[in-house]
N, C-alpha and C positions, 0 to 999 in steps of 0.2 A: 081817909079811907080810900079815895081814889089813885093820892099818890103813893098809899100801900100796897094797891092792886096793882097801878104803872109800874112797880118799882121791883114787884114781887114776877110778874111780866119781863120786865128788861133782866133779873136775875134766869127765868129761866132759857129766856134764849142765849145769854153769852154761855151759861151751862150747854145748852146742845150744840154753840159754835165749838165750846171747849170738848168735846164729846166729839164733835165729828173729828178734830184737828188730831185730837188722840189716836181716833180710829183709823186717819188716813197716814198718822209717823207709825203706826202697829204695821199696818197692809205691808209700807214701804219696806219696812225694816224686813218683814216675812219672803217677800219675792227676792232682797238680798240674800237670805239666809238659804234662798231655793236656789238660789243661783252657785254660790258658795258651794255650797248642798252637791250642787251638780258637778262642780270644776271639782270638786273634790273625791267625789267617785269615777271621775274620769282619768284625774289622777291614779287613783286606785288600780283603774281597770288600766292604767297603763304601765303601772309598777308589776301589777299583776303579770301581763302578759311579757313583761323584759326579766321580768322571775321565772314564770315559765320556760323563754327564751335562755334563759342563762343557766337555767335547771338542762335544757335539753342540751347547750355545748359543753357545758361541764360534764353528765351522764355521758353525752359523745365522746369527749378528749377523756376523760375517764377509760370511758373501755374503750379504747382508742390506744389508750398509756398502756391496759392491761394486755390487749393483745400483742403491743411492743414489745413487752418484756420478754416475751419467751416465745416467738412467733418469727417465722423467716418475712424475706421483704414481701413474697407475695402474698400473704397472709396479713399481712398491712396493707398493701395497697387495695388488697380486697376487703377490707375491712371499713379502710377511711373512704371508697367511693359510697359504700352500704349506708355508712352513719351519715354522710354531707348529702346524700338521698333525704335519706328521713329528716334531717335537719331542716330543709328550705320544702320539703312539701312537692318535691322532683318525683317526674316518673323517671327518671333515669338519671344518672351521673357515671361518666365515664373520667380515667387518668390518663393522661398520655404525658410520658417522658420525652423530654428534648434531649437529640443525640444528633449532633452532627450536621444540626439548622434541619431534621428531619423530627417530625412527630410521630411517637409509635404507641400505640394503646398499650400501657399494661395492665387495667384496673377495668371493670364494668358491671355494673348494677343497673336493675329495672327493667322496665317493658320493651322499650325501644329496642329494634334488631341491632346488632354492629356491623358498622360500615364494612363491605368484602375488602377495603383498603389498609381499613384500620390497624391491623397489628403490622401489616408491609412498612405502613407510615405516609404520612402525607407533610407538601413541604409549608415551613414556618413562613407562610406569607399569609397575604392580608386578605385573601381571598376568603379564606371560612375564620370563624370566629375565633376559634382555639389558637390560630396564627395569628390575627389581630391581638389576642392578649398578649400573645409573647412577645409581637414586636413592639406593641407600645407599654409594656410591662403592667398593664391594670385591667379590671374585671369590665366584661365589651359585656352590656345587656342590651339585645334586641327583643322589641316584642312580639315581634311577629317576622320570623325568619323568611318564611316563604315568602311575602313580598318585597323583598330586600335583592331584589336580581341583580340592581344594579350595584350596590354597595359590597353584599357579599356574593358574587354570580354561583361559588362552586358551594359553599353551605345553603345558599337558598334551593339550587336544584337539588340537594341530599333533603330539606328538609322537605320540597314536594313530594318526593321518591318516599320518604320512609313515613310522612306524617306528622309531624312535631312541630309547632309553631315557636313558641317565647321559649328564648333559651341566652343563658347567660355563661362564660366563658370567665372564671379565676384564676390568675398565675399562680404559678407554685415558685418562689423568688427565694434565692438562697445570697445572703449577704446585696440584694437588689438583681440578682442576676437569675435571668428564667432556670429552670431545670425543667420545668413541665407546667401543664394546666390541666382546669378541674373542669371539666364541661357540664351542665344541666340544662336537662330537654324537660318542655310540659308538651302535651296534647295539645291543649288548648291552647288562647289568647287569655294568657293570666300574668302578667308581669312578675315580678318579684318585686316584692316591699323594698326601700331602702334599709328597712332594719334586716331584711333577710341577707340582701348582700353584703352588709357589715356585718352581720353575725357570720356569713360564707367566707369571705375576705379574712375574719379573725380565724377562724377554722383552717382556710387554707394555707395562713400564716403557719400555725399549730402543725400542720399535717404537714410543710414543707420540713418542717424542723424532723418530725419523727421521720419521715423518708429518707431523710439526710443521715441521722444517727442510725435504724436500722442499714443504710447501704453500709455504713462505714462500721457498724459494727460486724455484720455478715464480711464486709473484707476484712475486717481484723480477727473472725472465725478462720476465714480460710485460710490469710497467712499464718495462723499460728497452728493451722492441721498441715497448713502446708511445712512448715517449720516442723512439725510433728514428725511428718511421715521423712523429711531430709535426713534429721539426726536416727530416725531407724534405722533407715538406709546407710547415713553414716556409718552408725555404731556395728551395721550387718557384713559394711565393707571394708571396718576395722578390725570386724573380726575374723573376715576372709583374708587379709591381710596378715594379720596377726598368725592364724595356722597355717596360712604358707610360709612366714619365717621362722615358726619353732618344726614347721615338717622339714627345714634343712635339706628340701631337694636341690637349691642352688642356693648362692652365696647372696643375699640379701645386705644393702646396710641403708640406714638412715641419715642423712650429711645434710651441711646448711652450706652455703655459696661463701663463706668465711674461710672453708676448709676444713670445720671438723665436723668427724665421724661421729654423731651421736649415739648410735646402736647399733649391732651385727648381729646377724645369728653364726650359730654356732660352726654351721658349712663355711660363709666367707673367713671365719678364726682361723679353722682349720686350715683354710686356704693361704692365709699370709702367714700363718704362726705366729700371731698376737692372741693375747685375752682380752676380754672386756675392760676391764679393769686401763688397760695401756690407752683403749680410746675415751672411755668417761674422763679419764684423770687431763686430758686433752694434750697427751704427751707427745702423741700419733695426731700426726693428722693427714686427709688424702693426697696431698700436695707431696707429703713423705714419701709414699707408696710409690711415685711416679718418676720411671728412668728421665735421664733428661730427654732424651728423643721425644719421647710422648710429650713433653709439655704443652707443646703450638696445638696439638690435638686436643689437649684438656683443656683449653685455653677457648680452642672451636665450640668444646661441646658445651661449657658455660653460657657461651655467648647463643648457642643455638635451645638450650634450656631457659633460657629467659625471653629469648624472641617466639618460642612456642609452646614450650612448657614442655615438650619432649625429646630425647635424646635416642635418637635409632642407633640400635646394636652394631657395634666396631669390634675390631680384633685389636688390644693390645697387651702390653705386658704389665705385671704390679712387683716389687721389690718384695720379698718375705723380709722374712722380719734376721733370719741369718744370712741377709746376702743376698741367696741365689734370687733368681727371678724366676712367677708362671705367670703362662700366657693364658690368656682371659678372654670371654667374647662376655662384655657389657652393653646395659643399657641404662636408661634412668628417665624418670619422670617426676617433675614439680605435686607437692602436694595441694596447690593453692593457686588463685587467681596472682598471690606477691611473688610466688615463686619463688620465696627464702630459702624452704624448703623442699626439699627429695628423699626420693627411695630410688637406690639402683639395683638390679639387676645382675648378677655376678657368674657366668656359667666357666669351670674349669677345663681350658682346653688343652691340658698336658698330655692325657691320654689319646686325644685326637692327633696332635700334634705327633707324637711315638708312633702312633698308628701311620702319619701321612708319610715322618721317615723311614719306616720299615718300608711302607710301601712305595718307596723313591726307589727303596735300595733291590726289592725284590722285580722292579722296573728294569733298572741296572742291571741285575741279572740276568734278567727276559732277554735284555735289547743286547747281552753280549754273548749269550747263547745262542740267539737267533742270531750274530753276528757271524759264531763260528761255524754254526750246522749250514748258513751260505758260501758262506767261504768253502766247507768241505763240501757243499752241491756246486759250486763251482769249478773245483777241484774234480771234482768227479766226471763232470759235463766234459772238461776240457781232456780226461783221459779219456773220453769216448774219440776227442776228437783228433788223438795225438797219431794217426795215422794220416789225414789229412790234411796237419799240420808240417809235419815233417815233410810232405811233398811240396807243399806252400813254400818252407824255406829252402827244400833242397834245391827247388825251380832257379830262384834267383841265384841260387849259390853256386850250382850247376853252370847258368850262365858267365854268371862272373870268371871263372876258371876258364871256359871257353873262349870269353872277350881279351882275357889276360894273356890266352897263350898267343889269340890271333896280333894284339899289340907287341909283344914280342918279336912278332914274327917280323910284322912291319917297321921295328925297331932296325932288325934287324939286314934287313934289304939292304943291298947298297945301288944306291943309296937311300938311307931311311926314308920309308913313308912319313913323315912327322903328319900330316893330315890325318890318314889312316890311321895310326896309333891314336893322334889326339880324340877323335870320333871314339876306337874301341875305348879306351879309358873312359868316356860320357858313359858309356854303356855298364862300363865296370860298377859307377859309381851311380848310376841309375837302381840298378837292382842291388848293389848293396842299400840305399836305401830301402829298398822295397822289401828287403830280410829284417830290416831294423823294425821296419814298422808291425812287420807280422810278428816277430817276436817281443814286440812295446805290447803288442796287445794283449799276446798269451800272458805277457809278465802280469798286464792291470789286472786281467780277472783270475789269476791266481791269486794274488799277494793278498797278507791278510791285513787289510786294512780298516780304522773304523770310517764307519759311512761319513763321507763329507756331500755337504749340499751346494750346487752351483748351479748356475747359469746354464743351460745345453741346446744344442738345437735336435730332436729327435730327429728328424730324419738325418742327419750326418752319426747319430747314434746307432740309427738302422743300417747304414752304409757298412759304417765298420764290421757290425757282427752278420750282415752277409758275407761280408769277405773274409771272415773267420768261417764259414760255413761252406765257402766254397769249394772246394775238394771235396767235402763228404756229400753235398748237393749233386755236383760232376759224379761221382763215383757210384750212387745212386738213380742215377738216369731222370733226375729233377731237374726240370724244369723252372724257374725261378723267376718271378716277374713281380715288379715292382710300381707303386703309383702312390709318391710323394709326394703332398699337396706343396705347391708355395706357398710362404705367407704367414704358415705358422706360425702363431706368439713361441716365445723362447720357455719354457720348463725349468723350476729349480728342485736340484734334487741331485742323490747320487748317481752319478753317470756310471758306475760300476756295477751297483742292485740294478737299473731301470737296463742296461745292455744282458743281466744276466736272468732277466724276466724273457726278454726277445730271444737269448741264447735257448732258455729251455723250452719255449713256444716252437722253437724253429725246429731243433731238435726232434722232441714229441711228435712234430708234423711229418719230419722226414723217417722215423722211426715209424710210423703208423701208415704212410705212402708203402713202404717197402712190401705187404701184403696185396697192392694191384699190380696190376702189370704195364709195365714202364712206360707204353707210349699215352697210359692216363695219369700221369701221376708230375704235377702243378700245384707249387706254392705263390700266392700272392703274397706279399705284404704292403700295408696299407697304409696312410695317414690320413686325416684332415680333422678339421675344426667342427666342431658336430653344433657346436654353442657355444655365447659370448665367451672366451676367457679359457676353454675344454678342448683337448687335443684328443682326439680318439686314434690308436693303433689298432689294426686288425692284419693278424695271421690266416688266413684260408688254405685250406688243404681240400685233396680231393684224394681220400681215402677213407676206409670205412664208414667212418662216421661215428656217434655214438646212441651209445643205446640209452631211450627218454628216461632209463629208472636208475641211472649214472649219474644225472647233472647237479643229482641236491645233493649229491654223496664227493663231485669230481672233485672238491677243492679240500677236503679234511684232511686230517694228517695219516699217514699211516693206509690209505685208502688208494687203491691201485688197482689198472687192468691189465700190467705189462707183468707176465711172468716173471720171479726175480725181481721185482720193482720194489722200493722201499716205500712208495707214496707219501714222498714228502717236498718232491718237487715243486707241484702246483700250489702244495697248502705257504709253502717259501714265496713262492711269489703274489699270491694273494696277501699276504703278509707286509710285504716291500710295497705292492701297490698303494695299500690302504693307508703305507705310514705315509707315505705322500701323496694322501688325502682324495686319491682314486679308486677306483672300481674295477675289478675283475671279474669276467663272466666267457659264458660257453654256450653255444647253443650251435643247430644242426646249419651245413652249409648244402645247395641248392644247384645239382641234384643228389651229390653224394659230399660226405670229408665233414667236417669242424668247422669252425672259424671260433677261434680265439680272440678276445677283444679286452683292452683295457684302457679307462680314460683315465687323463691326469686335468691338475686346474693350472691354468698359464701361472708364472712368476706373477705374485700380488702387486708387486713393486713397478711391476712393468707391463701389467695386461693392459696397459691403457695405449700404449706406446706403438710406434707403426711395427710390425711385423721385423723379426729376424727371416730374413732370406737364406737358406740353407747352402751352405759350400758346396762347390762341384768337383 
């Protein structure tokens, strides 16, 4: 009984050791399964919150994608700074594009003011954050900006200035290479998560890409509006083109650098007397058209059509198509940067040309008309002056007969003077010269000659037709006084017209004298050099003078103050002045008379040259 009760004892305590041993693998097992329990909801809650997380980049690049599609670039970039805001939990997020190692804002969200710098740009250096990312190309997180003077000096002064502490800096990296960064400012001292910056970093990856495709699709809008509006324009200036060769105001054709004529309008047809048909068929070509003279020219304008693309208007000729030839004023311009092809320009200058010979010829006329009506004011002038004359020659002629009879005489002495004779005969032969020359002179300005141009020295010009004027000057109680510069450059020109300008100057002077009374009545005549290269003559008289409402009238044709006068005297000599390239004029002389004045320009050839010295 006792070792039933020992035994029944030892049974139940290995029972309560077996009981606790139980109790204490249960407990074990239970704080396992809390443990478990707990890694397992942490798991959860961390699944959870990278679901959330990838719920909010997906949601992001989602509308992100959506406002791609049909949204300009700034509407992206304003879009992707908004959504990488609310992404990481930023009071702000700003973009800035890299251009040129310079930083320029184009993107901004949230509270924080923008820098006054900001859109000018700031430069890619290491000084503020946004320049730290782009030069070491990866995301710079500081957590507290403002005490960072010495690392970042010019971000930490902006972040005192505006407020912002932890702020993180993202590239925007296109094939490894910056294009911009993503900036994010907090208020506070709140860092960002490691998950936050790798979900920023995958985003910013994301949003470099759509920046890249919206720029490059936005250029491939504008080149292809640009491309739009060309071929309008094109087709606008085709069609300008086009109705100025069917309006056939001038001779249009279209040619390639080979030498054929691909198209014409209907004016240039008409112009060579070919059809269309003769150039499509490529039977004609421009090379045909052209005399041989013109070729070195056609040859030019090739060579200057491809070195510029244009060809300036020339005067030549084109072959028709029976032979004859018309003269042309062309032009031409390349269609294109190849220059293959041209459009020329074709204006007909047959009519012009008829018109410049008519008027060669109605010149021709002028100048032989005007040749004759001087010729017969010369004719005229010199029968005023044939009383005059006739004393001029009979002077020396007179003489001669006198010295003739006195050599005679002395011939005849015995025995002969030969001295004496030899002397009268000097004399003989003196003043027959002196008859020859007055008569050489009446012969020049009668005879009808056409004008010839030479070489002259005026004042020996002057000489002569005072001494043509001498008898009726004497006979007139004129006084005659003269003041030839030396020096004068030589004059080219007819010596014939320019003596028969001074003849009728002198004349008119002495003719208009004869109304004072004799002991006032003085002609000057005058030269000198007035200016480089310009020879001035002046006539002065001291007779009436003229009256001021005369002088815009003195020179026209047909216009006179001399009773009997035909007024055509002065208008003849303004005429002759002007064809060698001088000036004729009149005004009052001081205190009473005229003065006549006309300048000429020295010989071109030889104004440069020391002075002709005038004969004595």
């Amino acid at each position: 009984m006792r070792n039933w009760a020992k035994s029944r004892t030892r049974g139940r305590k290995l029972h309560s050791t077996g009981a606790k041993a139980r109790a204490g693998r249960a407990s074990k097992s239970r704080a396992d399964l809390e443990r478990q329990l707990k890694t397992c909801k942490q798991e959860i809650a961390n699944a959870r919150e990278r679901l959330v997380e990838a719920t909010k980049q997906q949601t992001a690049t989602s509308e992100m994608l959506r406002i791609i599609s049909d949204s300009p670039l700034q509407s992206v970039l304003d879009a992707v700074a908004e959504h990488a805001a609310r992404l990481c939990d930023s009071n702000n997020a700003e973009i800035y594009r890299l251009d040129n190692n310079v930083l320029r804002l184009v993107a901004s969200y949230g509270e924080l003011p923008v820098h006054i710098q900001a859109r000018g740009g700031f430069p890619a250096n290491r000084d503020r954050v946004i320049g730290r990312a782009v030069c070491d190309r990866r995301s710079v997180h500081v957590h507290d900006l403002a005490a960072e003077d010495s690392e970042y000096p010019l971000g930490s002064s902006d972040a005192k200035r505006q407020g912002h502490r932890t702020t993180l800096g993202t590239p925007l990296l296109r094939e490894r290479t910056p294009i911009g960064v993503i900036l994010f400012r907090r208020w506070e001292v709140r860092p960002f998560s490691d998950n936050q910056i790798a979900l920023l970093e995958t985003f910013a990856d994301q949003a470099a890409i759509a920046i890249e495709n919206v720029r490059l699709l936005e250029a491939e809008k504008q080149r292809a509006l640009a491309l739009a509006h060309a071929n309008r324009d094109l087709a606008q200036r085709e069609a300008k083109v086009r109705r100025l060769v069917d309006a056939n105001i001038i001779g249009i054709f279209i040619f390639d650098l080979e030498g054929r004529i691909v198209e014409a309008n209907d004016a240039f047809l008409q112009m060579v007397g070919y059809n269309q048909e003769d150039f499509v068929a490529g039977s004609v070509r421009w090379a045909d058209l052209t005399p041989p003279e013109w070729r070195d020219r056609d040859e030019r304008a090739v060579t200057e059509l491809k070195k510029t693309g244009t060809v300036q208007p020339y005067e030549r000729e084109y072959f028709r198509k029976d032979g004859s030839r018309v003269p042309i004023l062309i032009g031409s311009a390349a269609f294109d940067e190849q220059r293959g092809h041209g459009v020329a320009f074709v204006l007909d200058l047959t009519e012009r040309k008829q018109a410049e010979a008519e008027a060669r010829q109605s010149e021709q006329k002028y100048r032989e008309m005007q040749t004759e009506l001087a010729h017969a004011n010369r004719v005229a002038t010199m029968g005023q002056l044939a009383a005059s004359i006739a004393h001029e020659v009979k002077q020396p002629v007179a003489a001669m007969v006198t010295n003739a009879q006195a050599g005679l005489s002395w011939l005849g002495a015995q025995p002969p003077n030969l001295e004496k004779a030899w002397q009268t005969f000097g004399y003989i032969v003196s003043d027959g010269m002196r008859a020859r020359d007055v008569v050489d002179r009446i012969r020049d300005m009668i005879k009808k000659a056409q004008p010839r141009k030479q070489l002259l020295n005026i004042n020996d010009a002057v000489r002569e037709v005072i001494e043509l004027v001498r008898g009726e000057t004497m006979k007139n109680g004129i006084s005659v006084h003269t003041f030839l510069a030396e020096g004068t450059p030589p004059l080219e020109g007819d010596r014939v017209q320019l003596q028969q300008v001074m003849l009728n100057l002198v004349m008119n002077a002495v003719e208009a004298m004869n109304a004072t009374s004799e002991d006032a009545r003085e002609l000057l005549i005058s030269t000198r050099q007035t200016e480089r290269d310009v020879v001035l003559v002046e006539v002065r008289d001291t007779g009436p003078g003229l009256a001021p409402a005369t002088l815009n009238q003195l020179f026209d044709a047909f216009y006179t103050t001399k009773p009997g006068g035909l007024g055509l005297g002065l208008s003849i000599c303004r005429s002759i002045i002007e064809a060698h390239g001088g000036r004729l004029s009149a005004k009052a002389n001081v205190p009473r008379g005229a003065i006549f004045e006309f300048s000429l320009p020295a010989a071109p050839d030889l104004a440069k040259q020391p002075a002709v010295v005038s004969a004595t």
